[in-house]
ZASEPA-253733 format. One record per residue: residue in three letters; x, y, z of N, C-alpha, C, O in turn. Coordinates in steps of 0.2 Angstrom, whole numbers, padded with zeros to 4 digits, always signed. Atoms other than C-alpha are relative to their C-alpha. Example, Ala and Ser with C-alpha at 12.3 -4.5 7.8 and 13.67 -1.06 7.14 Angstrom:
BEGIN
ALA+0004-0006+0000+0062-0022+0039+0004+0006+0000+0009+0005+0003 SER-0004-0006-0001+0068-0005+0036-0004+0005+0003-0001+0011+0004 
! end
This chain:
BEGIN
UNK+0005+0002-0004+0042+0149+0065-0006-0003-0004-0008-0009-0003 UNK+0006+0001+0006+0029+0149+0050+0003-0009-0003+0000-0014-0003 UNK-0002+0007+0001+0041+0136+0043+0000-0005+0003+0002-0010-0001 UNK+0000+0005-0005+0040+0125+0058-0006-0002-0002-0007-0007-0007 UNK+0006+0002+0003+0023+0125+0057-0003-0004-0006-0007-0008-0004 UNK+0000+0001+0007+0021+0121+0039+0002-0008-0001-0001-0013-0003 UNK-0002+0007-0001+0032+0107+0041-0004-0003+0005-0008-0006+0001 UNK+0004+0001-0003+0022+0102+0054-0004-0005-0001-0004-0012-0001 UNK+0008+0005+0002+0005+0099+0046+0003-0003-0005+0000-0009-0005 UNK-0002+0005+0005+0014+0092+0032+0002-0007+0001+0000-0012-0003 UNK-0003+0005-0003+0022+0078+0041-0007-0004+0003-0008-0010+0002 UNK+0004+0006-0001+0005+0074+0050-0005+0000-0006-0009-0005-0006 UNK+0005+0002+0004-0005+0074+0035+0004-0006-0005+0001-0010-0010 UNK-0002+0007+0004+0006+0061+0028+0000-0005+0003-0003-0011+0001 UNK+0004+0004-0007+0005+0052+0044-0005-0003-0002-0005-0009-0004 UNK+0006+0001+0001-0013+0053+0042-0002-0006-0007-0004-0011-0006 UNK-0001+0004+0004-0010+0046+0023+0001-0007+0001-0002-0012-0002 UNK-0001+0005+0001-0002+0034+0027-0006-0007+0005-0008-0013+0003 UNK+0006+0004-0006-0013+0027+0043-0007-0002-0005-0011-0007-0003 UNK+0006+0001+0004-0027+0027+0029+0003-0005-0007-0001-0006-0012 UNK-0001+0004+0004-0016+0017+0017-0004-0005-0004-0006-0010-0001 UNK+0006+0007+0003-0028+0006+0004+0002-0008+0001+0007-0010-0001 UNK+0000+0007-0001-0030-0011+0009-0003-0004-0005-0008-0002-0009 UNK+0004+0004+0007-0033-0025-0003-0006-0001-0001-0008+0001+0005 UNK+0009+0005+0002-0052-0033-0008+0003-0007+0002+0008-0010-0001 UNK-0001+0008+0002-0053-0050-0002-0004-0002-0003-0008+0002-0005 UNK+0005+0005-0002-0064-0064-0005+0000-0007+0000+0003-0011-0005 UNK-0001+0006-0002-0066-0079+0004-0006-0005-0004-0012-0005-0006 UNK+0003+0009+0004-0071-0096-0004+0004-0007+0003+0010-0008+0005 UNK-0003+0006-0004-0070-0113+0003+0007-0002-0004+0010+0002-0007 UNK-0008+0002+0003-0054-0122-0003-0003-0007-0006-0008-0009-0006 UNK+0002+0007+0004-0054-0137-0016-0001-0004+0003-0006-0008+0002 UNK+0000+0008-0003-0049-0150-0004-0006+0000+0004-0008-0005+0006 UNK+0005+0002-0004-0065-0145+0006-0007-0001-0005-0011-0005-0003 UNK+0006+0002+0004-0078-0145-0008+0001-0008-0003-0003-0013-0003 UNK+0001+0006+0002-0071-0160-0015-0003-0006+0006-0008-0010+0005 UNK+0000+0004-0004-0071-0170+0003-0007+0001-0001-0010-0005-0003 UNK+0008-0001-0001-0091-0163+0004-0004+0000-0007-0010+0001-0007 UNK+0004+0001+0007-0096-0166-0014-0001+0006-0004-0005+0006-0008 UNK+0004-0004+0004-0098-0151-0021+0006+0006-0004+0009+0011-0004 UNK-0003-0002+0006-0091-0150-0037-0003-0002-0007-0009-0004-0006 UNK+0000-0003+0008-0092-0149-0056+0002-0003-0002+0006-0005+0002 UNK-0004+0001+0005-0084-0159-0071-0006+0005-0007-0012+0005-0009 UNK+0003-0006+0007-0086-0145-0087+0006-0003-0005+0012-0005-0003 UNK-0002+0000+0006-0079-0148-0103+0003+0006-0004-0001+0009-0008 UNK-0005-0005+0001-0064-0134-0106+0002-0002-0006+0007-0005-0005 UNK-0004+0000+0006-0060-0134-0125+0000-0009-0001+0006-0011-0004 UNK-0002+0007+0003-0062-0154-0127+0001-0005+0004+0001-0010+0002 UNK+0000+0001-0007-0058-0158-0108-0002+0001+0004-0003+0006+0007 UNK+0005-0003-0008-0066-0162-0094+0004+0001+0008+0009-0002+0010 UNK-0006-0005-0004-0059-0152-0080-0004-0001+0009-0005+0005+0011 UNK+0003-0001-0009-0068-0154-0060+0003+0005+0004+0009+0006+0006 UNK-0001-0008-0002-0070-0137-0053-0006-0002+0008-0009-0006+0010 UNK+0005+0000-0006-0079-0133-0037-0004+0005-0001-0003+0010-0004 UNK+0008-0002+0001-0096-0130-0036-0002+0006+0006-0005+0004+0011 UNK+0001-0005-0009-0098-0114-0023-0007+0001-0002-0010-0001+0003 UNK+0007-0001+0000-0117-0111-0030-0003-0007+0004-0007-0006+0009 UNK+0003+0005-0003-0120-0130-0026+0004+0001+0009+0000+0000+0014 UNK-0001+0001-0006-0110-0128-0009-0006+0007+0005-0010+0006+0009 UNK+0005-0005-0004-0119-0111-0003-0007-0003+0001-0008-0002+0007 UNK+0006+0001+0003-0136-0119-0009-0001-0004+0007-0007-0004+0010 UNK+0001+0007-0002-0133-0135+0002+0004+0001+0009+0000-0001+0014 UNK-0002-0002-0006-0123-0130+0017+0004+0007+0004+0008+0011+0002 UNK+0000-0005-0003-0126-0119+0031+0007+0001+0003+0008+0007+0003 UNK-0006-0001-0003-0108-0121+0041+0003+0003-0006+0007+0008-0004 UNK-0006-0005+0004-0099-0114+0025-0004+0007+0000+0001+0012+0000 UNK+0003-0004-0002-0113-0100+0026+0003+0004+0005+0007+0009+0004 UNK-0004+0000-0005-0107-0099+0042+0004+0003+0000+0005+0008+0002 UNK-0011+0002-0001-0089-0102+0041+0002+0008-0005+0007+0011-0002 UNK+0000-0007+0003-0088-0085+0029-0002+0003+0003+0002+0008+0004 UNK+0004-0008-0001-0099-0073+0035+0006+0000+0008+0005+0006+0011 UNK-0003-0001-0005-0086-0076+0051+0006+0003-0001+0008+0007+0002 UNK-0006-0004+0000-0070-0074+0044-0003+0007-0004+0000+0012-0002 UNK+0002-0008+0004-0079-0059+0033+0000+0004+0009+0005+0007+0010 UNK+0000-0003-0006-0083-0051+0050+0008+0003+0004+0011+0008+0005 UNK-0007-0004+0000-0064-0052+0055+0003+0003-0003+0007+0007+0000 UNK-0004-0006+0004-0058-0046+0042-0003+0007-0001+0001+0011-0004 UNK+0000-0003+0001-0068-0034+0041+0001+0007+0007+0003+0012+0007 UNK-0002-0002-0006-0067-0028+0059+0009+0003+0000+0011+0008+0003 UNK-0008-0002+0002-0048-0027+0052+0002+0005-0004+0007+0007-0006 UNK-0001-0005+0004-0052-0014+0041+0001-0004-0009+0006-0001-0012 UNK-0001+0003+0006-0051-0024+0025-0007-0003-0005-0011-0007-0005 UNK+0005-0002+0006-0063-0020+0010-0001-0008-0002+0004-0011-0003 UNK+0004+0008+0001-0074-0040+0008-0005+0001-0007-0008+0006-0008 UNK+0004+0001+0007-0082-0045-0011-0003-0007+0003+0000-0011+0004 UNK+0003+0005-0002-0097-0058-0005+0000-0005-0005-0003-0004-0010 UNK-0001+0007+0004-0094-0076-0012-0007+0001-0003-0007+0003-0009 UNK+0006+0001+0001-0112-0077-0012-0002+0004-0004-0002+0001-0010 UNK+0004-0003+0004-0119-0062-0021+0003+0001-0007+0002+0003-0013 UNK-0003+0001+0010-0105-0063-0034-0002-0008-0005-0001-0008-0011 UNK+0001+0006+0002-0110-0082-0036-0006+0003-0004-0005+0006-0010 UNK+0009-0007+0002-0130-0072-0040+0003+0001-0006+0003-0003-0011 UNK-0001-0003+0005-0121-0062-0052+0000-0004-0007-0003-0003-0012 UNK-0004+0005+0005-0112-0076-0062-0006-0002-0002-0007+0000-0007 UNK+0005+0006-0001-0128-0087-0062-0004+0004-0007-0006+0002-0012 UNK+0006-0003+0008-0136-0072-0073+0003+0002-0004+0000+0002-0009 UNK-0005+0002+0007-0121-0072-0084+0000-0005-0004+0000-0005-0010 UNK-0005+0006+0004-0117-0087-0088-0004-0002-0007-0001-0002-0012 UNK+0002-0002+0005-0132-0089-0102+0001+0002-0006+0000+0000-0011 UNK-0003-0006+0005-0126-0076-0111+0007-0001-0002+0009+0001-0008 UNK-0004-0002+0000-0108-0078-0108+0001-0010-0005+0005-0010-0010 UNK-0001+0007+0003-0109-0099-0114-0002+0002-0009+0001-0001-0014 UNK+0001+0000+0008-0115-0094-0131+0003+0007-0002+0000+0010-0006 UNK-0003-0003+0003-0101-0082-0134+0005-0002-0004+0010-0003+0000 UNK-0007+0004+0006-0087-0089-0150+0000+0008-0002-0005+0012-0002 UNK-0002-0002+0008-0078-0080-0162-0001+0001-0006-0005-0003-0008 UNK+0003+0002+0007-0080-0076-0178+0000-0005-0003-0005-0006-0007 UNK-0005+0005+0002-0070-0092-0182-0002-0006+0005+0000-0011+0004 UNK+0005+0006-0003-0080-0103-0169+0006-0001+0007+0005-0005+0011 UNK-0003+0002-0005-0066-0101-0155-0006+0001+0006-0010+0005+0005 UNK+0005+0000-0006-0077-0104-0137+0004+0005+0005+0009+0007+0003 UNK-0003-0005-0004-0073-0092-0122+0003-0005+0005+0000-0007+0009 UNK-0001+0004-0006-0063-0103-0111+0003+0002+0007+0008+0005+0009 UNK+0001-0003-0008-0066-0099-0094-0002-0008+0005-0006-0013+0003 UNK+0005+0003-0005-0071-0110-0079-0005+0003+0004-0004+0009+0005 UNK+0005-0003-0004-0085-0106-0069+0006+0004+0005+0005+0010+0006 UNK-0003-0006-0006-0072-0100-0056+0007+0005-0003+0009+0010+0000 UNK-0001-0007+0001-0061-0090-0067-0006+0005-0001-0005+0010+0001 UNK+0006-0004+0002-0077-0082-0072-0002+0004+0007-0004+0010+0007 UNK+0000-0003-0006-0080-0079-0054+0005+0005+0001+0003+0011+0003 UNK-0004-0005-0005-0064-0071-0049+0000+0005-0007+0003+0010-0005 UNK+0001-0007+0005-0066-0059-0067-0003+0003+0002-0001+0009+0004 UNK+0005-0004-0004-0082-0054-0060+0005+0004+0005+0008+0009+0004 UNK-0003-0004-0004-0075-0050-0044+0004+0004+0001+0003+0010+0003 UNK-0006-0005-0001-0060-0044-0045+0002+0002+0006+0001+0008+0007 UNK+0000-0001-0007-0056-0046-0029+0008-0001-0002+0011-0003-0007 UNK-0009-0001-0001-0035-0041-0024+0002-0008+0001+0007-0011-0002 UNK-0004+0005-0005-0033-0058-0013-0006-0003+0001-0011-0001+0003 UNK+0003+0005-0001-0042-0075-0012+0000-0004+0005+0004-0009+0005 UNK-0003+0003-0003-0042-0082+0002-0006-0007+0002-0011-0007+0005 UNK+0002+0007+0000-0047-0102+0002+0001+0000+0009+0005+0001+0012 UNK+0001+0004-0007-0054-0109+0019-0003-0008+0002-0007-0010-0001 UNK-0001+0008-0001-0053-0126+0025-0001-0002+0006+0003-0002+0010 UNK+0001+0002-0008-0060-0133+0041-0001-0008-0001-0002-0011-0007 UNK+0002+0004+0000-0064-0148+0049-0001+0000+0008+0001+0003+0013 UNK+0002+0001-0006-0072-0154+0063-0001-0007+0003-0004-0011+0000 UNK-0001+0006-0001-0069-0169+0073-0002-0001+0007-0003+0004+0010 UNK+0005+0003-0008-0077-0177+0091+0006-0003+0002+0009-0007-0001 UNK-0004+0002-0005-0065-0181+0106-0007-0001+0006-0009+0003+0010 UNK+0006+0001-0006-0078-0191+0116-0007+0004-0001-0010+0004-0006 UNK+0007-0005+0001-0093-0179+0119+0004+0007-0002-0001+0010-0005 UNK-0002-0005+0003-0081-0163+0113+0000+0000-0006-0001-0004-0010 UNK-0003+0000+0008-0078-0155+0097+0005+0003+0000+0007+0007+0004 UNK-0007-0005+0002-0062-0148+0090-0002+0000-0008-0006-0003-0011 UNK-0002-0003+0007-0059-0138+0074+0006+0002+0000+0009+0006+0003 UNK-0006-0004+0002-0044-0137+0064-0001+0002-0007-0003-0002-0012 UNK+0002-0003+0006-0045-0125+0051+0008+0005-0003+0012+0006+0001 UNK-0005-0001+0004-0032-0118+0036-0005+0006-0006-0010+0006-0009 UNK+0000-0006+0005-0032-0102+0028+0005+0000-0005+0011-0002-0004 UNK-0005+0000+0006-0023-0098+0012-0001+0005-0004-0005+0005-0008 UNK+0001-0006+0002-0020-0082+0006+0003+0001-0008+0009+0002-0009 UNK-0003+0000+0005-0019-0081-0013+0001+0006-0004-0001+0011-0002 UNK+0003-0006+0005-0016-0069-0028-0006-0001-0004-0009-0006-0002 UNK+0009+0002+0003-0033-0069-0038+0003+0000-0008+0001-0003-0013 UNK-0001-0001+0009-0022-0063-0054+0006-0007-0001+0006-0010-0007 UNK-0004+0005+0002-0009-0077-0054+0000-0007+0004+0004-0012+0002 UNK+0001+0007-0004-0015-0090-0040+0005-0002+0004+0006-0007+0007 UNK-0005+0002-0002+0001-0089-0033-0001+0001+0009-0004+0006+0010 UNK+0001+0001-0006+0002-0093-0013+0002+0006+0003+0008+0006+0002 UNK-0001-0005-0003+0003-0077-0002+0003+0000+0007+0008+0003+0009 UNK+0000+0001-0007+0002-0085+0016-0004-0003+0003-0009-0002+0002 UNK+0005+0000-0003-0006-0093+0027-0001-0002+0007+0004-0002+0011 UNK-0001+0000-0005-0012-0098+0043-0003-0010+0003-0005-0014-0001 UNK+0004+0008+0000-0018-0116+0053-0003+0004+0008-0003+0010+0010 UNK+0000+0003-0007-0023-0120+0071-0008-0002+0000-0012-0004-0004 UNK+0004+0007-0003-0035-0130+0081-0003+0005+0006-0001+0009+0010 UNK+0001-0004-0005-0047-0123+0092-0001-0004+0007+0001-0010+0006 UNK+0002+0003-0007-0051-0129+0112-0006-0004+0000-0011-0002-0002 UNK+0004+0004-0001-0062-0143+0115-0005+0002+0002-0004+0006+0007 UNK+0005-0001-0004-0079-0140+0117-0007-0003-0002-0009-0006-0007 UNK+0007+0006-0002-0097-0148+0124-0005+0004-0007-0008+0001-0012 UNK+0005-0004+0005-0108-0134+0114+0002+0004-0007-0003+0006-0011 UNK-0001-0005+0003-0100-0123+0103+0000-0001-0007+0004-0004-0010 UNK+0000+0001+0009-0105-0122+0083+0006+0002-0003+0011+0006-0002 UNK-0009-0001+0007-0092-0122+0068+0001+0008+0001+0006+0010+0004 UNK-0003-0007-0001-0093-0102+0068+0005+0004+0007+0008+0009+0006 UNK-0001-0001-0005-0089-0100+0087+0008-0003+0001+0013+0000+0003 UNK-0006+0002-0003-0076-0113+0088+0005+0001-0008+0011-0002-0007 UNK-0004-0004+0003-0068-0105+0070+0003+0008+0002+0009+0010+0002 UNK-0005-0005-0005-0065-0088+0078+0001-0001+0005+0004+0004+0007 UNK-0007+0002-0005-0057-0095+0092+0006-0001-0001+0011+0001+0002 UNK-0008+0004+0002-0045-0104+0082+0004+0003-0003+0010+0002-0002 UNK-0001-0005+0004-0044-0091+0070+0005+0006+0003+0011+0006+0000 UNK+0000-0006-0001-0041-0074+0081+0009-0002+0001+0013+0002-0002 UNK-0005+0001-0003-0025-0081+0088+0007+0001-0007+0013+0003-0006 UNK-0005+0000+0006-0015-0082+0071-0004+0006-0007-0001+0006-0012 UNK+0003-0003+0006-0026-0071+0059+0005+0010-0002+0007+0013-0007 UNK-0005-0008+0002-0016-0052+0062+0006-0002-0005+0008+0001-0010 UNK-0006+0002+0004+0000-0061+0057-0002-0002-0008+0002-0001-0012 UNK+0000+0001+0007-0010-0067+0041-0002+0005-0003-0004+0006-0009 UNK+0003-0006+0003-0016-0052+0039+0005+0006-0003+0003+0010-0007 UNK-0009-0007-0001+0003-0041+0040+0002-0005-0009+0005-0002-0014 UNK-0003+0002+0007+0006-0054+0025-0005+0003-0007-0002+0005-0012 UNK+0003-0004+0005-0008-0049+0013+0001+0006-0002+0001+0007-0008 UNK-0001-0008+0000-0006-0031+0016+0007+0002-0003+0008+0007-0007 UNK-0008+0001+0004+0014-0034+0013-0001-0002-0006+0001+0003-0010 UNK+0001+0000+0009+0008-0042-0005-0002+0006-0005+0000+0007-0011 UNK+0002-0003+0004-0003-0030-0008+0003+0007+0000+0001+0011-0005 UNK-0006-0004-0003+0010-0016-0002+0004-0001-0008+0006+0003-0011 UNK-0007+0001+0003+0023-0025-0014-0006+0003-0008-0004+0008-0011 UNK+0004-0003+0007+0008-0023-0031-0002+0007+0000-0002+0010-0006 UNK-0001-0007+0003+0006-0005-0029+0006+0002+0002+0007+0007-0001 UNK-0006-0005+0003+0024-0001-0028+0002-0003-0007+0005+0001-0011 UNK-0004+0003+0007+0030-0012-0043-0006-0003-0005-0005-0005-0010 UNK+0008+0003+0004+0011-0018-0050-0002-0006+0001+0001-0010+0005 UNK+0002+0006+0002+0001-0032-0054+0003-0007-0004+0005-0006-0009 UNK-0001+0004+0006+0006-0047-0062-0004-0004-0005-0009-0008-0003 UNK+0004+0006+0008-0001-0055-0079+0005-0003-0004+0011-0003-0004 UNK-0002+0000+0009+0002-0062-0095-0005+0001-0004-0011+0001-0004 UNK+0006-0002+0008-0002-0058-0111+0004-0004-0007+0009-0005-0010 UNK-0004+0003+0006+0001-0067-0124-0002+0001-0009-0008+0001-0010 UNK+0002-0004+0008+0000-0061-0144-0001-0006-0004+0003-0010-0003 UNK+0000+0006+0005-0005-0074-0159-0003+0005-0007-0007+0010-0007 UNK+0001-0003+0006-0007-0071-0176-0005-0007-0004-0002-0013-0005 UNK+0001+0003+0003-0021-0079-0186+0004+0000-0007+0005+0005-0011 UNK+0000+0000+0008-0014-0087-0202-0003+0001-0004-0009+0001-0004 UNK+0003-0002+0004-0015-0083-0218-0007+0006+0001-0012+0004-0001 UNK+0005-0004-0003-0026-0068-0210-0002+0005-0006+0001+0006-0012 UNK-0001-0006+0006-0034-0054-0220+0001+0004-0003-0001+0007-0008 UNK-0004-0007+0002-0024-0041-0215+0006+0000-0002+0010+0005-0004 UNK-0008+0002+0005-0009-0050-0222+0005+0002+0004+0010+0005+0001 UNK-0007+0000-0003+0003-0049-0208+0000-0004+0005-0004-0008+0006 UNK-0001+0003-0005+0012-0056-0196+0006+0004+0004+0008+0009+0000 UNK-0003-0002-0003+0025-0051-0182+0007+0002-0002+0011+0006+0001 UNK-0007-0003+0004+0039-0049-0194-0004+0005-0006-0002+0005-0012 UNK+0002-0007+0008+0030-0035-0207+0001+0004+0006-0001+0005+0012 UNK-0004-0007-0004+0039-0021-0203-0006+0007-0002-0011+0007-0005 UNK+0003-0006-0001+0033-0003-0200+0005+0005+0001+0008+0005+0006 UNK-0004-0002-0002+0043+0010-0203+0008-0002+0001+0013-0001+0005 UNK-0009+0005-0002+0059-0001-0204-0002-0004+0007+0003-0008+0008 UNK+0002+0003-0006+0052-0008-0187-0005-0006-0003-0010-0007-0007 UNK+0005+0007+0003+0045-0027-0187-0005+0001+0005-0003+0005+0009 UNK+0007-0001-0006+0028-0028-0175+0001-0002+0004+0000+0001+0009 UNK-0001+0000-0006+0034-0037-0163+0005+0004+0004+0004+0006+0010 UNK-0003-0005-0006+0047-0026-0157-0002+0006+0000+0001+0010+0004 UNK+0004-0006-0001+0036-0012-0159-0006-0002+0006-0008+0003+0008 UNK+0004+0002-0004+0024-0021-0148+0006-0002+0009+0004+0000+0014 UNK-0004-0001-0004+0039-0025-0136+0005+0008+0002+0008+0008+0008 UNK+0001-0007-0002+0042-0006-0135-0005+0002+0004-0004+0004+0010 UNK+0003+0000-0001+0026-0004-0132-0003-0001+0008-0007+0003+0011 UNK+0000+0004-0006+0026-0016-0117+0004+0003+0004+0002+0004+0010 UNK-0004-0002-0005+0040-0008-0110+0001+0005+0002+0004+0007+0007 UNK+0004-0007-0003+0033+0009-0109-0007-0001+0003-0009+0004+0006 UNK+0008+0002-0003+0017+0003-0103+0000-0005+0008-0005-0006+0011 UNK+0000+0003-0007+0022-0007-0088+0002+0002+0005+0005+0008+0004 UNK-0001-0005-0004+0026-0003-0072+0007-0001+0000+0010-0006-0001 UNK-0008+0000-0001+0046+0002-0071+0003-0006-0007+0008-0009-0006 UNK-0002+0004+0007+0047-0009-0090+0002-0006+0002+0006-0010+0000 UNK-0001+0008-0001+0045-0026-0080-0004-0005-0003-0010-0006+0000 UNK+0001+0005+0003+0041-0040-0091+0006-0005-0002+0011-0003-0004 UNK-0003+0005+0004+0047-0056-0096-0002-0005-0006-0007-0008-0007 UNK+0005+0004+0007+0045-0063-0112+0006-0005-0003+0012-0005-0005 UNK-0002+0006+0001+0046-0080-0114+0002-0005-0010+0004-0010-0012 UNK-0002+0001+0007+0048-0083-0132-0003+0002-0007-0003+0009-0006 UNK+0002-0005+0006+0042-0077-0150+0002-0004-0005+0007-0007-0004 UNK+0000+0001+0006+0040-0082-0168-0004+0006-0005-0005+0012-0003 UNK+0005-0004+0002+0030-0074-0182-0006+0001-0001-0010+0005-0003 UNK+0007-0002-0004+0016-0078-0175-0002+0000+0008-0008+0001+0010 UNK+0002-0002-0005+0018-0077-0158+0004+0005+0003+0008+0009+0001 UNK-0006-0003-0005+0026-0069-0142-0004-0003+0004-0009-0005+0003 UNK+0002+0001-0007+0023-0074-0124+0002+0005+0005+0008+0006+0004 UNK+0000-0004-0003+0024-0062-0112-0003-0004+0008-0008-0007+0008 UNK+0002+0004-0005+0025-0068-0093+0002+0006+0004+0005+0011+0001 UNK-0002-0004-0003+0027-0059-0077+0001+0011+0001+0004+0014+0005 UNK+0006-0003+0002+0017-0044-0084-0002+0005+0007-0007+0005+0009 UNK+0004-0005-0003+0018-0029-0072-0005+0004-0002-0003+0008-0007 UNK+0004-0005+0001+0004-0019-0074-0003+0005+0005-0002+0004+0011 UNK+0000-0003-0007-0001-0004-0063-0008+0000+0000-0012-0001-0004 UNK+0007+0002-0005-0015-0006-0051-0005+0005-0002-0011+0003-0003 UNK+0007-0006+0001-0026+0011-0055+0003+0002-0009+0009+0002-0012 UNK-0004-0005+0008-0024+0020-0073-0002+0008+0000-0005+0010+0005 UNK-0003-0006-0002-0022+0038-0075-0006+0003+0001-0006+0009+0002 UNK+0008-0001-0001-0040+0039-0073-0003+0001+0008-0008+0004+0011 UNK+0002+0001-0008-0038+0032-0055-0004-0008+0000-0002-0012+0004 UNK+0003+0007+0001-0049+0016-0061+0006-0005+0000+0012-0005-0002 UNK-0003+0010+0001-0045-0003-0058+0001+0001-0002-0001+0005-0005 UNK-0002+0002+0009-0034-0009-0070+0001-0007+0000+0007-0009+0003 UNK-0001+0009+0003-0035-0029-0075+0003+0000-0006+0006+0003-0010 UNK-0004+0003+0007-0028-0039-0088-0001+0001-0005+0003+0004-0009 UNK+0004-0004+0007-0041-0035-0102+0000+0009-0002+0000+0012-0007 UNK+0000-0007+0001-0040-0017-0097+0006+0002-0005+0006+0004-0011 UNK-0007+0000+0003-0021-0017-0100+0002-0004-0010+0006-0002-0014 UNK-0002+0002+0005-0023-0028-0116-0005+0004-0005-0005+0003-0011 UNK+0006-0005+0005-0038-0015-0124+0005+0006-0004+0005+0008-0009 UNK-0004-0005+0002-0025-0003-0123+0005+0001-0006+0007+0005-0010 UNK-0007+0002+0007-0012-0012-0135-0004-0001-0005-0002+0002-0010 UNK+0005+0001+0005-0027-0018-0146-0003+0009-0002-0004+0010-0008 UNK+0000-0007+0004-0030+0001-0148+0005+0006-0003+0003+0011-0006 UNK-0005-0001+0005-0014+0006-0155-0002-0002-0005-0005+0001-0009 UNK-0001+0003+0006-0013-0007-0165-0007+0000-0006-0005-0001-0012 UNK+0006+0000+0002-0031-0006-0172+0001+0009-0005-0002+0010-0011 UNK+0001-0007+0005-0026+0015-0178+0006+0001-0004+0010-0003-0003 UNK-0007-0002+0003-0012+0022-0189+0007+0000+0002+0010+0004+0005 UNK-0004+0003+0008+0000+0017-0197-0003-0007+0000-0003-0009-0005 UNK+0001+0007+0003-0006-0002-0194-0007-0001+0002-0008-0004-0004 UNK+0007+0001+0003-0024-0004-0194+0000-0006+0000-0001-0009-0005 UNK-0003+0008-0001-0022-0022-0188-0008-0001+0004-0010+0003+0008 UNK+0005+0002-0003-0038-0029-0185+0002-0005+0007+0007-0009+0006 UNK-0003+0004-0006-0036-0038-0164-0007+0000+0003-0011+0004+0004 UNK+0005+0003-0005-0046-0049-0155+0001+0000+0006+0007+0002+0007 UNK-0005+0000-0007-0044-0049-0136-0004-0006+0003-0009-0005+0000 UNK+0002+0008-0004-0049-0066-0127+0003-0002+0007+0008-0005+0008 UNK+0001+0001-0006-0051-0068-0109+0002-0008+0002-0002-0013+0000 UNK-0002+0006-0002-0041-0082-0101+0000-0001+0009+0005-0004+0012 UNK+0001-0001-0008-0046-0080-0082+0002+0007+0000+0002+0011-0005 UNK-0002-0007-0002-0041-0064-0073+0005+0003-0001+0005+0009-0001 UNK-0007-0003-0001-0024-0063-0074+0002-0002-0009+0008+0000-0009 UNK+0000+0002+0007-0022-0068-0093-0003+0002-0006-0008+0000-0008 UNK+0002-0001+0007-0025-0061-0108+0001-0003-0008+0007-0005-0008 UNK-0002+0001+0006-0024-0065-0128-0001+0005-0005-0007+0008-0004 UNK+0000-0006+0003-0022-0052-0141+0000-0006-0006+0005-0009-0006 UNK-0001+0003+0006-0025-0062-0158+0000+0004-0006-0005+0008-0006 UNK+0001-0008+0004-0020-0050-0173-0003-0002-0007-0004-0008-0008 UNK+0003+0003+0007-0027-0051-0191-0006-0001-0003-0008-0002-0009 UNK+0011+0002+0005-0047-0054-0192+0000+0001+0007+0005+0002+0012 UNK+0004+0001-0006-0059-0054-0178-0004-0005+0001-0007-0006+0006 
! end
């Protein structure tokens, strides 16, 4: 009888677990094709190239319907139980970085190559991006809205899911009124997709890359074939990799003696700590072998968006 019981509370308290399962972080940001259509974007100079990025400070700054148009789907999703990172106050944030962060190089004069909106989705750290897209058009004295959502990863930009439709004609109704109309109808289905992705990275991880580079002639006088131990660096670093990821899933895409690429780059979501874990977190960690005994490798680590790391070995 005891043991019924026992069994019992055990079953509902995993119940309980699971009904409280962790939902991802989003955050919404308009989409490319809509800032471009409305002007508000950027040409920046990425390493010698100029690149046109979308301008969310100038969009927030300039119009109210995108105002709007977030703080609406934020309401449904939050209404859905799903943890919201605000566009706006992480825009704030970035605004009091970027001073700081424009005059960061290397020893050796490398720049930090970021775009303002990697630099955003660093900050944030949001699980899932999701880009929104509207338009609104006049039938006679009506309006319709047809609006697209699109459910991204934040670390690899890769497409999740997403949703469309069109809302019902109407005499008065503003953009946020006639976007959750059009919304409500399709939004749970985009919703069962996010939670399925983000379902699928806490059982098997994160995805990154990381990629390793070796300054020449450095002057710690190695490179990925100086052995250790009878062992050369990169396959000690490839061990490394393969004890440290989730279930030893990585691909690595090629290697010399100064490099490696490493693609595909599960990482686990929390560390043993229970904290986040990002790209830089996971590559601090390899940079701190490598930096103590037996190799004493001086390594740079270098932010390439959120999902990207570099490990440069040999000087700083």
């Amino acid at each position: 009888m005891k043991r019924g019981i026992f069994l019992s509370i055990c079953m509902l308290v995993s119940l309980l677990a699971f009904s409280q399962a962790k939902k991802p972080t989003l955050m919404v940001v308009p989409s490319d094709v809509w800032c471009n259509k409305n002007g508000y974007t950027q040409t920046i100079n990425n390493q010698g190239v100029d690149q046109v990025v979308s301008d969310y400070q100038k969009a927030l700054q300039n119009s109210m319907d995108l105002k709007l148009a977030i703080a609406k789907i934020n309401d449904l999703m939050a209404e859905r139980g799903f943890p919201l990172k605000d566009l706006e106050q992480q825009v704030k944030i970035i605004a009091q970085q970027n001073a700081e962060n424009n005059l960061v190089t290397s020893k050796n004069g490398n720049e930090l190559a970021e775009t303002p909106v990697d630099r955003l989705l660093r900050t944030a750290k949001a699980d899932i991006i999701i880009e929104l897209t509207w338009d609104v058009k006049t039938q006679g004295p009506k309006k319709i809205l047809t609006y697209v959502l699109e459910g991204k990863d934040s670390y690899t930009g890769k497409s999740i899911g997403g949703a469309n439709g069109t809302s019902e004609p109407s005499f008065s109704a503003e953009v946020p009124q006639l976007l959750e109309e059009a919304v409500v109808a399709n939004i749970d289905n985009f919703n069962n997709r996010l939670q399925a992705h983000f379902d699928d990275l806490f059982a098997n991880g994160r995805e990154v890359a990381l990629d390793i580079r070796v300054f020449q002639d450095n002057e710690a006088g190695i490179d990925l074939e100086t052995e250790f131990d009878g062992e050369e660096l990169g396959e000690i670093i490839d061990e490394w990799m393969n004890d440290n990821t989730q279930e030893g899933r990585f691909s690595k895409l090629g290697s010399s003696e100064y490099y490696i690429s490493y693609e595909q780059v599960r990482i686990p979501l929390f560390n043993a700590k229970g904290q986040a874990m990002d790209t830089e977190n996971f590559a601090r960690q390899l940079r701190k072998v490598l930096t103590k005994e037996p190799y004493n490798i001086p390594v740079k680590v270098m932010n390439r968006g959120l999902g990207k790391c570099i490990l440069v070995l040999g000087e700083k």
